[in-house]
C-alpha positions in Angstrom: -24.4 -178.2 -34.8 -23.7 -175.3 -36.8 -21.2 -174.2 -34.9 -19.0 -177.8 -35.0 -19.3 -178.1 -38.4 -18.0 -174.2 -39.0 -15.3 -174.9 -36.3 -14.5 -178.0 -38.1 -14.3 -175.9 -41.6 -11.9 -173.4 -39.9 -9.5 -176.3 -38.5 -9.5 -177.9 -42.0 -8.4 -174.4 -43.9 -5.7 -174.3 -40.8 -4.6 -178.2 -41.3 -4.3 -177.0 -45.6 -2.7 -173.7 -45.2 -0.5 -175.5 -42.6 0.7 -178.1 -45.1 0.4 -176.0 -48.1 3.0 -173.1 -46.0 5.3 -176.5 -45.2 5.1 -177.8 -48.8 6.1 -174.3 -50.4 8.8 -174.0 -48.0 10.6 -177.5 -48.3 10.1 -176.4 -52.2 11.7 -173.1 -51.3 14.4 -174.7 -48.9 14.9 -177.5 -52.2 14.8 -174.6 -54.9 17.7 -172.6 -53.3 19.8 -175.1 -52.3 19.9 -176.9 -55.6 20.7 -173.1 -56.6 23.8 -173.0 -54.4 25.0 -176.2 -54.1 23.7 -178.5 -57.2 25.6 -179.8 -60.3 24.9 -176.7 -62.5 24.7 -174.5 -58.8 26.1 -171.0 -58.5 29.2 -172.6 -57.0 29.6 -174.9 -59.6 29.4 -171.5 -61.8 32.2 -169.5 -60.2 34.4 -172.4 -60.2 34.3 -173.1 -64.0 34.6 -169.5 -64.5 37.7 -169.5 -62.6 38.7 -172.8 -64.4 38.1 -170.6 -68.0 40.2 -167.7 -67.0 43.3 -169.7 -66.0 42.9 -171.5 -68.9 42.8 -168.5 -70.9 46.4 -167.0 -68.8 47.9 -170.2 -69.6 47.1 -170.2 -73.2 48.1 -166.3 -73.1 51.6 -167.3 -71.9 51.8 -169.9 -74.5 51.2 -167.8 -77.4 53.9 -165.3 -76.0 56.1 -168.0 -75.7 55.2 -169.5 -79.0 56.1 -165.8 -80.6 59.3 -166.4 -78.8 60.3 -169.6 -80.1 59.2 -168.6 -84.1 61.6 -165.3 -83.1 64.2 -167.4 -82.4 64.0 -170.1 -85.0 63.6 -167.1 -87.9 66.8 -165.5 -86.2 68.6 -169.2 -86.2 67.5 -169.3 -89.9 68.3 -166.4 -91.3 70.9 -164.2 -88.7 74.5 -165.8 -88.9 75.6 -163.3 -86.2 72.9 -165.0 -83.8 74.4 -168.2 -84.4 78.0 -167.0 -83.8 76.3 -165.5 -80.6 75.0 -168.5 -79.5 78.5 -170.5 -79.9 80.3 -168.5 -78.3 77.8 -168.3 -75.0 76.7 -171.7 -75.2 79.4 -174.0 -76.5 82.2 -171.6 -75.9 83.8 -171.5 -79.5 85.6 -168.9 -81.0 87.1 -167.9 -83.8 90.9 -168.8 -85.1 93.5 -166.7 -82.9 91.3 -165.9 -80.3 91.6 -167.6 -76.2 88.9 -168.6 -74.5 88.8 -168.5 -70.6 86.5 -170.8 -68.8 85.6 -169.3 -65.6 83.9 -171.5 -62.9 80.5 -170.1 -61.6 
């Protein structure tokens, strides 16, 4: 009788370290793909990282651009020779006296 009721304590610390190995794994298995694959994931990660740095190029080339454009309207304000450059490319004026030829692209 002994012996059943040991046998029976040894197949009930199998059955428990059976389920207690399959609970820690489906917790494992849970843990790491929530990890990979979940709303605040590693994927999730790398693609708002990405997301920030374009962001940051784009508003990099803005600000150059912006530099630009105050450049340009300072020079519009304050440089009469830019002006006359910029009729005489654009609108193709000249001054009094002088031909212009229209060439055809």
């Amino acid at each position: 009788m002994r012996n059943r009721a040991s046998a029976q304590v040894r197949s009930e610390h199998k059955k428990r370290k059976a389920l207690l190995t399959a609970v820690f794994s489906l917790l494992f298995l849970y843990l790491s793909t929530s990890f990979l694959i979940g709303d605040m994931g590693y994927l999730s990660y790398r693609k708002l990282v990405t997301a920030k740095n374009d962001i940051k190029t784009d508003i990099e080339l803005i600000e150059s651009k912006n530099v630009k454009l105050k450049a340009e309207i300072t020079d519009l304000k304050e440089d009469p020779f830019h002006i006359e450059k910029l009729a005489r490319e654009d609108l193709g004026l000249g001054r009094d006296g002088e031909l212009i030829f229209n060439f055809e692209k």
